[in-house]
TORMARPA-64528 format. One record per residue: residue in three letters; x, y, z of N, C-alpha, C in turn. Coordinates in steps of 0.1 Angstrom, whole numbers, plus 5000, padded with zeros to 4 digits. Layout:
// TORMARPA-64528
[site 'ALA'; [X; Y; Z]; [X; Y; Z]; [X; Y; Z]]
...
//
This chain:
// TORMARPA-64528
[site 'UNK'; [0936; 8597; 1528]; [0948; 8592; 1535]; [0947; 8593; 1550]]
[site 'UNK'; [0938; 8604; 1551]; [0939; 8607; 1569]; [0932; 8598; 1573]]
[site 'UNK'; [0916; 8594; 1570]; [0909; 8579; 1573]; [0916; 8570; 1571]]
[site 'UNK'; [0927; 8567; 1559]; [0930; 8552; 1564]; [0940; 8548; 1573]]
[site 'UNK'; [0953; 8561; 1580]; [0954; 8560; 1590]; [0946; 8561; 1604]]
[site 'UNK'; [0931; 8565; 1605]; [0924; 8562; 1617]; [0921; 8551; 1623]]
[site 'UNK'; [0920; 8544; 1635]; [0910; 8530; 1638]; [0893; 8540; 1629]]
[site 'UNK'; [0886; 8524; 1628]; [0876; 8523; 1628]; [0868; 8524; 1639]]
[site 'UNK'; [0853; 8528; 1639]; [0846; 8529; 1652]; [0842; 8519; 1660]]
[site 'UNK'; [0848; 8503; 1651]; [0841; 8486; 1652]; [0855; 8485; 1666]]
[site 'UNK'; [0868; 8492; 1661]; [0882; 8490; 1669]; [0881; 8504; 1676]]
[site 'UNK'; [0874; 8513; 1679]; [0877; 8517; 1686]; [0868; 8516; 1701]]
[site 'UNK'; [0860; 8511; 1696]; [0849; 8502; 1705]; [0855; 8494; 1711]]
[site 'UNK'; [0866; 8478; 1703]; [0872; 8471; 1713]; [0882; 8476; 1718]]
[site 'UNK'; [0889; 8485; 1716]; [0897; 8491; 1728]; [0895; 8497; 1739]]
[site 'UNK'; [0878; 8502; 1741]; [0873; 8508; 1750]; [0864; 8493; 1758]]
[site 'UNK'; [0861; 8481; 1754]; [0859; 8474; 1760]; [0871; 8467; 1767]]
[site 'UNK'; [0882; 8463; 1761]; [0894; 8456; 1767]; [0894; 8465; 1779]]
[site 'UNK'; [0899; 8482; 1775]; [0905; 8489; 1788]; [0893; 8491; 1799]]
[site 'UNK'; [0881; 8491; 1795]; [0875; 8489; 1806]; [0873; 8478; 1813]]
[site 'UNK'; [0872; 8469; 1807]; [0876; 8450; 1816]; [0886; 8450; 1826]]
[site 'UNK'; [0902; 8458; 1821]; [0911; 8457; 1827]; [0909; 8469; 1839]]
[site 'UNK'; [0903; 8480; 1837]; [0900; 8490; 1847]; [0893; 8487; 1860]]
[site 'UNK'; [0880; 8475; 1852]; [0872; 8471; 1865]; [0876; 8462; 1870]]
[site 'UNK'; [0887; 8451; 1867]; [0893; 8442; 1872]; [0902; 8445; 1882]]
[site 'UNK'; [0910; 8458; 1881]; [0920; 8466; 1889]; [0910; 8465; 1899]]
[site 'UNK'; [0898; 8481; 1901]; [0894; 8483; 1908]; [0887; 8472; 1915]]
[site 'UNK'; [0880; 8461; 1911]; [0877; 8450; 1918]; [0888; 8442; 1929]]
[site 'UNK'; [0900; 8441; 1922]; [0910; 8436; 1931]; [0918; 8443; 1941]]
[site 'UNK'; [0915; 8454; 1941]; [0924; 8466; 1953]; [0908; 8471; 1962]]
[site 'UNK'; [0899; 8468; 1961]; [0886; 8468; 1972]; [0889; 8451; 1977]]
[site 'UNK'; [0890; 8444; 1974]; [0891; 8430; 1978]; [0899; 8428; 1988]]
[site 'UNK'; [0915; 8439; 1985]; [0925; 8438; 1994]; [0924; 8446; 2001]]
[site 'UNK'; [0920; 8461; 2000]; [0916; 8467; 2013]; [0913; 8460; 2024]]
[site 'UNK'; [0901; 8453; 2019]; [0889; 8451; 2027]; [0896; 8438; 2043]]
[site 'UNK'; [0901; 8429; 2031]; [0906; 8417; 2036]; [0917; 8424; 2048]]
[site 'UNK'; [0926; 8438; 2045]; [0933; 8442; 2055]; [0927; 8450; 2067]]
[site 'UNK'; [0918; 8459; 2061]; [0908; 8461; 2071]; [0903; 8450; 2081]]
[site 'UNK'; [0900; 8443; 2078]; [0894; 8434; 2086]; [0904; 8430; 2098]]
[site 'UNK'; [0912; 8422; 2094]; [0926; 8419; 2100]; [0932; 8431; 2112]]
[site 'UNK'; [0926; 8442; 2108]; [0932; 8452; 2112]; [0928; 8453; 2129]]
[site 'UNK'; [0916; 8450; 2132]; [0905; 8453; 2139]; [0902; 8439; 2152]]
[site 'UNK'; [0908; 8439; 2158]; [0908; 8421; 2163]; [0920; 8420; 2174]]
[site 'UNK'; [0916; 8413; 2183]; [0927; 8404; 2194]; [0936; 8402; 2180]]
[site 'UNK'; [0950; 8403; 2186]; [0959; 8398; 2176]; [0966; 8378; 2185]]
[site 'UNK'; [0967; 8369; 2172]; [0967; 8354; 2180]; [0976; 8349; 2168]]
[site 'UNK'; [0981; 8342; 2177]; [0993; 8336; 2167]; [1010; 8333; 2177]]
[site 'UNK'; [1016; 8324; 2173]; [1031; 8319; 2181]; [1040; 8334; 2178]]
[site 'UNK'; [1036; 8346; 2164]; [1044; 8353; 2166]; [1038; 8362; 2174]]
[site 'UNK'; [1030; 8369; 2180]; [1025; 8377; 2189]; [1032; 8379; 2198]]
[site 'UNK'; [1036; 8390; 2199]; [1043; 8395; 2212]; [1036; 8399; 2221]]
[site 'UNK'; [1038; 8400; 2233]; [1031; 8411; 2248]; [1042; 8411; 2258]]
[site 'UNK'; [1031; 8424; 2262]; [1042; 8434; 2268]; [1029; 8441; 2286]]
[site 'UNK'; [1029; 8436; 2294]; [1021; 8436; 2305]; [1025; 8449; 2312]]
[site 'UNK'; [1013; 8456; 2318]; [1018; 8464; 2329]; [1010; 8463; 2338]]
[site 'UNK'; [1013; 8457; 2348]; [1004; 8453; 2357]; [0997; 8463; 2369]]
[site 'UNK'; [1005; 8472; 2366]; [1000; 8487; 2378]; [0992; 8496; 2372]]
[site 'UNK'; [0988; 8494; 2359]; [0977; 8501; 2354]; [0969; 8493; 2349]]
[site 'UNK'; [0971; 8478; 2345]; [0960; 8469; 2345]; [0955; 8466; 2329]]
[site 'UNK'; [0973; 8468; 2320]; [0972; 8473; 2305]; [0977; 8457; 2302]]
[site 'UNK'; [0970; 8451; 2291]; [0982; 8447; 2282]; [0984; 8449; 2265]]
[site 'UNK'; [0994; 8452; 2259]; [0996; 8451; 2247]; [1000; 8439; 2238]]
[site 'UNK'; [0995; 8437; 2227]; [0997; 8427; 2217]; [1007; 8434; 2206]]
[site 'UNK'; [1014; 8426; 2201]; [1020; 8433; 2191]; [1023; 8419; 2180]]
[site 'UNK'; [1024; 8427; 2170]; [1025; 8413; 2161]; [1030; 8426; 2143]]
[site 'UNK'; [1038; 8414; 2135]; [1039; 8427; 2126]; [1036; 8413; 2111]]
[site 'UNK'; [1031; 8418; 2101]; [1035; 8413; 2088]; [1038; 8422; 2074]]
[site 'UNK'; [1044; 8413; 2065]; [1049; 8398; 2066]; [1054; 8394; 2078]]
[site 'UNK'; [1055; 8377; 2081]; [1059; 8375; 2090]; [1079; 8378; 2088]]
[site 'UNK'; [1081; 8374; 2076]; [1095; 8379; 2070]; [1102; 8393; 2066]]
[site 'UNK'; [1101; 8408; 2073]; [1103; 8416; 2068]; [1111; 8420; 2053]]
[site 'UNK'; [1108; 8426; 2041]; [1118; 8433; 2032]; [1123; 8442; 2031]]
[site 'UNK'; [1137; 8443; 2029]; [1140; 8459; 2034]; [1128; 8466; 2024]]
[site 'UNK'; [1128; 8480; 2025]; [1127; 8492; 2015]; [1113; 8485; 2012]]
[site 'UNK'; [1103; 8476; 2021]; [1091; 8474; 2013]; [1083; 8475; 2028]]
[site 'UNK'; [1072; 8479; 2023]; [1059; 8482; 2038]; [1061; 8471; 2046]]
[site 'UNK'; [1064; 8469; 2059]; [1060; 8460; 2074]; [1044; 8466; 2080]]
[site 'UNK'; [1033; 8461; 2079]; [1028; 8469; 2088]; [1029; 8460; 2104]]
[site 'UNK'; [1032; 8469; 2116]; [1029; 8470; 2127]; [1022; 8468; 2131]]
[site 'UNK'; [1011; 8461; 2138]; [1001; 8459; 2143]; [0997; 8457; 2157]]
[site 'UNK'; [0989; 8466; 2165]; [0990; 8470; 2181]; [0979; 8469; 2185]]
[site 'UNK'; [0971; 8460; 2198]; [0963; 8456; 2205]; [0962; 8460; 2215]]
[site 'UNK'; [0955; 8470; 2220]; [0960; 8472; 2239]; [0942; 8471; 2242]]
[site 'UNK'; [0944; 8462; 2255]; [0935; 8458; 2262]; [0935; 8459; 2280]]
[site 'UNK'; [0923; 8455; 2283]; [0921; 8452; 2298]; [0926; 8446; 2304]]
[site 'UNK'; [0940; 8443; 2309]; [0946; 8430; 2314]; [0934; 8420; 2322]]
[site 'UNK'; [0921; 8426; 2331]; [0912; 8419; 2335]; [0901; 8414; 2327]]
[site 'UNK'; [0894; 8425; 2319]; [0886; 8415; 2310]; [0884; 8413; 2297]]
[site 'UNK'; [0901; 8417; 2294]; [0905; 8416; 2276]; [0897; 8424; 2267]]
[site 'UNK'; [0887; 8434; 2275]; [0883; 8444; 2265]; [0891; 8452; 2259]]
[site 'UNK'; [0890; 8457; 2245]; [0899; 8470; 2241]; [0899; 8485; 2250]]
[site 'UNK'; [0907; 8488; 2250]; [0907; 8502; 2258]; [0903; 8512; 2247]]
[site 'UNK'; [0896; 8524; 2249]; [0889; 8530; 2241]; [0891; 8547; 2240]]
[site 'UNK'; [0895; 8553; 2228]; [0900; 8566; 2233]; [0910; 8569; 2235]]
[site 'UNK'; [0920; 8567; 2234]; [0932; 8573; 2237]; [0940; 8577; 2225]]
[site 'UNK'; [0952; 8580; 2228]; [0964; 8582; 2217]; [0977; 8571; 2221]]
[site 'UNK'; [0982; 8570; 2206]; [0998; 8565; 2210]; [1003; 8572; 2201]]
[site 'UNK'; [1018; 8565; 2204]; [1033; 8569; 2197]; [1043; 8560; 2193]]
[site 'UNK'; [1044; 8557; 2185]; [1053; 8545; 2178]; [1068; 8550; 2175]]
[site 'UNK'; [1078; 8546; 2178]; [1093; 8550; 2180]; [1095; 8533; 2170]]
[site 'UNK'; [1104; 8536; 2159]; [1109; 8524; 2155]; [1126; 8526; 2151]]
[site 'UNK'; [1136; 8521; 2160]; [1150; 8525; 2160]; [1155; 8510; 2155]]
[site 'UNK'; [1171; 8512; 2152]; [1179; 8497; 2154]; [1193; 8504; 2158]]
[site 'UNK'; [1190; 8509; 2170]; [1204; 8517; 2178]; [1209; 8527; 2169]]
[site 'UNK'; [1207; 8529; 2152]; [1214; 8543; 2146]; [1205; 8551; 2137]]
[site 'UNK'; [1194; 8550; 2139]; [1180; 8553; 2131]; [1174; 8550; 2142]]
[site 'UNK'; [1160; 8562; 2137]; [1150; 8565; 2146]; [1140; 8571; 2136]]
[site 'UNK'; [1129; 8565; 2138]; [1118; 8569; 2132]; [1106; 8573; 2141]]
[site 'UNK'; [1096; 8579; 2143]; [1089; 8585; 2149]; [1070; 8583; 2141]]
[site 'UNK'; [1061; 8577; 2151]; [1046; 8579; 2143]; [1041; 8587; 2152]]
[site 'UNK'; [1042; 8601; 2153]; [1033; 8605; 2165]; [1018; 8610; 2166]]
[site 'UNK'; [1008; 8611; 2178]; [0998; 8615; 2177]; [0990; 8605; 2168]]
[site 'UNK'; [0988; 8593; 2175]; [0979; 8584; 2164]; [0970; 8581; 2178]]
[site 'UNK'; [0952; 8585; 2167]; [0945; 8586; 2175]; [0938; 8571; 2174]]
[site 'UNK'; [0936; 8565; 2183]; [0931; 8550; 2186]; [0915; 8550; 2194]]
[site 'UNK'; [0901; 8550; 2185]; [0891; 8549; 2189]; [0887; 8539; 2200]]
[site 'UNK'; [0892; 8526; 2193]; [0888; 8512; 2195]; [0899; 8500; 2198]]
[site 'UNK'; [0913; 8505; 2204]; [0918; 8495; 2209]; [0929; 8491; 2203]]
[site 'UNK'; [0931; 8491; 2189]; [0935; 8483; 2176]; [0939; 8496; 2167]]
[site 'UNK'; [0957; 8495; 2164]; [0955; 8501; 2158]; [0971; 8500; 2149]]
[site 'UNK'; [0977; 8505; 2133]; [0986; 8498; 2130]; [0992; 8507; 2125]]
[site 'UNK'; [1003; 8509; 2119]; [1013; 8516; 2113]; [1024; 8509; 2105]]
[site 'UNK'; [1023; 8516; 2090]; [1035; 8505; 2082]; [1049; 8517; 2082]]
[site 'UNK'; [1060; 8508; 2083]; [1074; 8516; 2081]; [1081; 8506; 2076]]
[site 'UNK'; [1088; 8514; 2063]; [1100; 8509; 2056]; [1112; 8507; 2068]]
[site 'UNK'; [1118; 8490; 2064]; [1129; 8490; 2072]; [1140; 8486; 2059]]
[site 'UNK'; [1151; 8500; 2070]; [1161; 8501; 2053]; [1170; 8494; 2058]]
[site 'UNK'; [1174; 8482; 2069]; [1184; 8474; 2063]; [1180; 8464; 2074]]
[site 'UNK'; [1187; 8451; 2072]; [1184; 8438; 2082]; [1186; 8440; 2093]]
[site 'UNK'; [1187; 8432; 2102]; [1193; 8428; 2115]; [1177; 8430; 2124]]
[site 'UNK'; [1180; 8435; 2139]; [1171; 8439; 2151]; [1164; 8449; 2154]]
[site 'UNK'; [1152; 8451; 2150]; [1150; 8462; 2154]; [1137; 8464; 2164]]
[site 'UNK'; [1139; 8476; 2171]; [1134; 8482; 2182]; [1118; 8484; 2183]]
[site 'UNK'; [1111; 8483; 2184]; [1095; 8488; 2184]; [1092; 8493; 2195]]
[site 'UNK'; [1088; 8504; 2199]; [1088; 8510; 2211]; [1070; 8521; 2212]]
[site 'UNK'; [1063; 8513; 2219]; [1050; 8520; 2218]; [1047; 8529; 2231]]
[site 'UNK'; [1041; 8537; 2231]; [1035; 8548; 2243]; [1020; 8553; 2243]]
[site 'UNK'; [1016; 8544; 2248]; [0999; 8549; 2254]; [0995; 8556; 2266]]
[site 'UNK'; [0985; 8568; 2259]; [0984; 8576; 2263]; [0973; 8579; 2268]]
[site 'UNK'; [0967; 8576; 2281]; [0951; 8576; 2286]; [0951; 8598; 2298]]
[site 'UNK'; [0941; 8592; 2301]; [0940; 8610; 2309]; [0949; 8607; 2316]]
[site 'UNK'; [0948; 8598; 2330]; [0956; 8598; 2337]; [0970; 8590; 2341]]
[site 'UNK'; [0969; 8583; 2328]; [0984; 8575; 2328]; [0993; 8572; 2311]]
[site 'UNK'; [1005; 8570; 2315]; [1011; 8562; 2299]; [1016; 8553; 2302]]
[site 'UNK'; [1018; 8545; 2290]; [1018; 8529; 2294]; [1032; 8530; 2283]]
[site 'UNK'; [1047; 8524; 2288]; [1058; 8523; 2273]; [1058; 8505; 2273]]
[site 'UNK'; [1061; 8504; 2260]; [1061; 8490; 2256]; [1071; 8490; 2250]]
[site 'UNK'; [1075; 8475; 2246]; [1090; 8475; 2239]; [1090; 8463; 2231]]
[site 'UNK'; [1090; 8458; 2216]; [1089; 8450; 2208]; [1102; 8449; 2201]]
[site 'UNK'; [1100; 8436; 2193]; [1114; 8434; 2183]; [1110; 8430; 2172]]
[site 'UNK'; [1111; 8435; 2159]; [1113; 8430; 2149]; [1123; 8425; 2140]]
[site 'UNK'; [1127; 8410; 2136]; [1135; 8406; 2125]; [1138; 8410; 2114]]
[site 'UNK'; [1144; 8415; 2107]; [1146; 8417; 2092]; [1157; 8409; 2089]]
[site 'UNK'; [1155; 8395; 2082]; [1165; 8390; 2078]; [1175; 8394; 2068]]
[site 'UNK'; [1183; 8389; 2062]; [1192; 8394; 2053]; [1185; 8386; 2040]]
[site 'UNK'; [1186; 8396; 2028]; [1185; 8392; 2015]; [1190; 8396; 2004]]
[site 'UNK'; [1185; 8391; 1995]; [1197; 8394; 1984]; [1190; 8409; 1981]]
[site 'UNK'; [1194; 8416; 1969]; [1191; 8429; 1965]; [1185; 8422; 1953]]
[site 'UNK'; [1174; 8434; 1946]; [1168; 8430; 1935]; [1177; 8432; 1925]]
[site 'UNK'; [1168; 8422; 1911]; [1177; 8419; 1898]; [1166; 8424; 1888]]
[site 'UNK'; [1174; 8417; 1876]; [1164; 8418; 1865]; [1158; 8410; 1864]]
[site 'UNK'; [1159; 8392; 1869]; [1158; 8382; 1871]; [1151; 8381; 1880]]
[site 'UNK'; [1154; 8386; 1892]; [1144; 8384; 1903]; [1144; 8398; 1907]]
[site 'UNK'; [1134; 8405; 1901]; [1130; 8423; 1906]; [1118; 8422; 1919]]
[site 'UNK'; [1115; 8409; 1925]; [1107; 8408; 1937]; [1116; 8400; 1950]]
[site 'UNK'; [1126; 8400; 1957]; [1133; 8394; 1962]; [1125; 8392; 1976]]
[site 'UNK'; [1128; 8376; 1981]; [1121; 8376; 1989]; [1125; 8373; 2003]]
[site 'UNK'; [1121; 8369; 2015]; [1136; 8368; 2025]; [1133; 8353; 2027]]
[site 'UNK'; [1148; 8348; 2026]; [1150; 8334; 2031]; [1141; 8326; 2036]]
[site 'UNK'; [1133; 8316; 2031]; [1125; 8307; 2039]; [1111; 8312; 2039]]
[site 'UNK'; [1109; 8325; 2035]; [1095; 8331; 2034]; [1087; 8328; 2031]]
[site 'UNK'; [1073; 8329; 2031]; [1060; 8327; 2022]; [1058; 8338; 2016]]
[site 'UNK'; [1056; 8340; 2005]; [1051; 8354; 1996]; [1038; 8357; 1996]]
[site 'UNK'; [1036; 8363; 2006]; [1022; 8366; 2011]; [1020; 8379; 1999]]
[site 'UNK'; [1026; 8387; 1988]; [1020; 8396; 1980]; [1022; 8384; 1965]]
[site 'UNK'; [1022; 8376; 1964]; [1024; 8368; 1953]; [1008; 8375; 1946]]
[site 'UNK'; [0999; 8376; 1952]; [0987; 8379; 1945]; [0990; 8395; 1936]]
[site 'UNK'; [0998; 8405; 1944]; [1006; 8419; 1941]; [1014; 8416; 1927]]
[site 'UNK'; [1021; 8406; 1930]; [1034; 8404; 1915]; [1023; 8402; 1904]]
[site 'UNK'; [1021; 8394; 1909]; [1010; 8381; 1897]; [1001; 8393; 1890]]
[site 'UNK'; [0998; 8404; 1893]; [0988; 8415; 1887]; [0999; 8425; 1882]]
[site 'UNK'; [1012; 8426; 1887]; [1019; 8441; 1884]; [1027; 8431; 1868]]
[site 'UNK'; [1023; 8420; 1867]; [1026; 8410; 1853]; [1015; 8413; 1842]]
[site 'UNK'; [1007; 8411; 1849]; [0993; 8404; 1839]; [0987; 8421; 1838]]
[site 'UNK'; [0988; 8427; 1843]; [0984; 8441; 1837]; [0988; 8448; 1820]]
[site 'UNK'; [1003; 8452; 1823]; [1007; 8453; 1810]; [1005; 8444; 1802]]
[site 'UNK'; [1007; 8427; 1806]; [1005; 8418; 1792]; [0992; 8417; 1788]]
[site 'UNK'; [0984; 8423; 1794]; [0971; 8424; 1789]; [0966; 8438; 1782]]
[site 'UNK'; [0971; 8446; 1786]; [0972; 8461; 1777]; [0981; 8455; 1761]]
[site 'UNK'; [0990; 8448; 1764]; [0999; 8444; 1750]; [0989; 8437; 1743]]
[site 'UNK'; [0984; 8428; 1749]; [0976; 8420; 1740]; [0965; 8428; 1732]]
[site 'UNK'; [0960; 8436; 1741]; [0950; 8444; 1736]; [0955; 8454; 1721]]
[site 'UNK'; [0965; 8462; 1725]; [0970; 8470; 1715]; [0971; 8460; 1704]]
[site 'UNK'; [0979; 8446; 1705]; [0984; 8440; 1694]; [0973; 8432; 1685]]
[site 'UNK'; [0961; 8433; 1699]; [0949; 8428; 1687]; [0939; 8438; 1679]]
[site 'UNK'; [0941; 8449; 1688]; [0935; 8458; 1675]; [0948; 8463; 1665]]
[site 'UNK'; [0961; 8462; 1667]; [0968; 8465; 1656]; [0967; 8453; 1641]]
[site 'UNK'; [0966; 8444; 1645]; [0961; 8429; 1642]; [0949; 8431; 1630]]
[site 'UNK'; [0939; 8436; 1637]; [0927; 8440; 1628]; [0925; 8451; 1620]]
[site 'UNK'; [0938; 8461; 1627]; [0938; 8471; 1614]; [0943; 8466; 1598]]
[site 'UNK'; [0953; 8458; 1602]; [0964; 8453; 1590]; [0957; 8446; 1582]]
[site 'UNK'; [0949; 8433; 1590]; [0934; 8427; 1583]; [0926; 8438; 1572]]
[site 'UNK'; [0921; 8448; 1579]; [0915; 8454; 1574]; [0917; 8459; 1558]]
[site 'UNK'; [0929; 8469; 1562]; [0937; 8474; 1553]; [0938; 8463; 1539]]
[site 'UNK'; [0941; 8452; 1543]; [0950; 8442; 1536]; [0934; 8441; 1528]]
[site 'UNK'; [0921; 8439; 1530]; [0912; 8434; 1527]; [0910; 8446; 1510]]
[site 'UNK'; [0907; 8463; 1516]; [0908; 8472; 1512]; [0918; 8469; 1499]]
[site 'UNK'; [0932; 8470; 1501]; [0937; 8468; 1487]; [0937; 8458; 1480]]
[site 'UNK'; [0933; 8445; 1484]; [0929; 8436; 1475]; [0915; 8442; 1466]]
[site 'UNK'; [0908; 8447; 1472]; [0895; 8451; 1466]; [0897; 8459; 1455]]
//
């Protein structure tokens, strides 16, 4: 009785090939998006939303840019910060900053972020719509440099059971690649379970006819 409720070693083999398909498929697609963010991360920032912010007596300028281009509340924005040579657009190198992100009654704080190479980004949950503040402070031996940005957070609906990914008004779903896998994960674990449950019953069924 105890064998014929066990899998077999033929099913227990395909359940260890399905979950590892699905394992290396994970891991393949979260190196892919790292990577692709890393990259992005590291660069002149260019684009109609780019912000700058000049200071001409120390000879700084700063880029700022944030994505999505659509903020969600209660979901990652990353920030993204550029500071250069106002003369010959090199990155400045070595220093520290400080990221302040308010909307006049909240205040959040990134401090001591150490910047090798120029480029450098920070993600913050924004918990409700409207204006908000981006306020940067670079920190060289002999000078600091404050900047001042704005980010949008439009207004959206709250999530459902219908729509548990809500998106903001007019947006492009730049994590559609994100949904599309937090789907296809479990229905592929279901499938798996339901096909070795599938071949047990097979099995069985074969057995008592015998």
């Amino acid at each position: 009785m105890l064998n014929d409720s066990l899998p077999s070693s033929s099913q227990v083999y395909d359940i260890i090939i399905v979950g590892t398909s699905i394992t290396v498929f994970s891991i393949m697609f979260i190196i892919t998006t790292t990577t692709a963010t890393q990259h992005l991360s590291y660069a002149h920032l260019y684009g109609n939303r780019t912000q700058e912010w000049i200071n001409s007596r120390d000879g700084i300028k700063i880029q700022f840019t944030y994505q999505p281009e659509k903020p969600i509340i209660d979901t990652f924005t990353e920030l993204k910060f550029s500071v250069q040579n106002l003369t010959t657009g090199d990155h400045l190198k070595e220093f520290t900053a400080r990221v302040v992100v308010t909307n006049g009654q909240r205040l959040f704080k990134f401090e001591n972020i150490t910047v090798p190479d120029g480029d450098f980004s920070v993600k913050y949950l924004f918990p409700d719509d409207g204006t908000h503040q981006v306020i940067s402070r670079i920190n060289e031996k002999d000078s600091a440099t404050l900047a001042s940005f704005n980010v949008f957070v439009p207004h959206q609906a709250a999530p459902s059971i219908l729509n548990p990914f809500p998106s903001s008004p007019g947006a492009i779903d730049n994590n559609i690649a994100s949904k599309v896998m937090a789907v296809l994960f479990p229905a592929a674990a279901l499938i798996a379970i339901v096909f070795v449950l599938k071949n047990e019953f097979r099995s069985r069924h074969k057995r008592v006819k015998q």
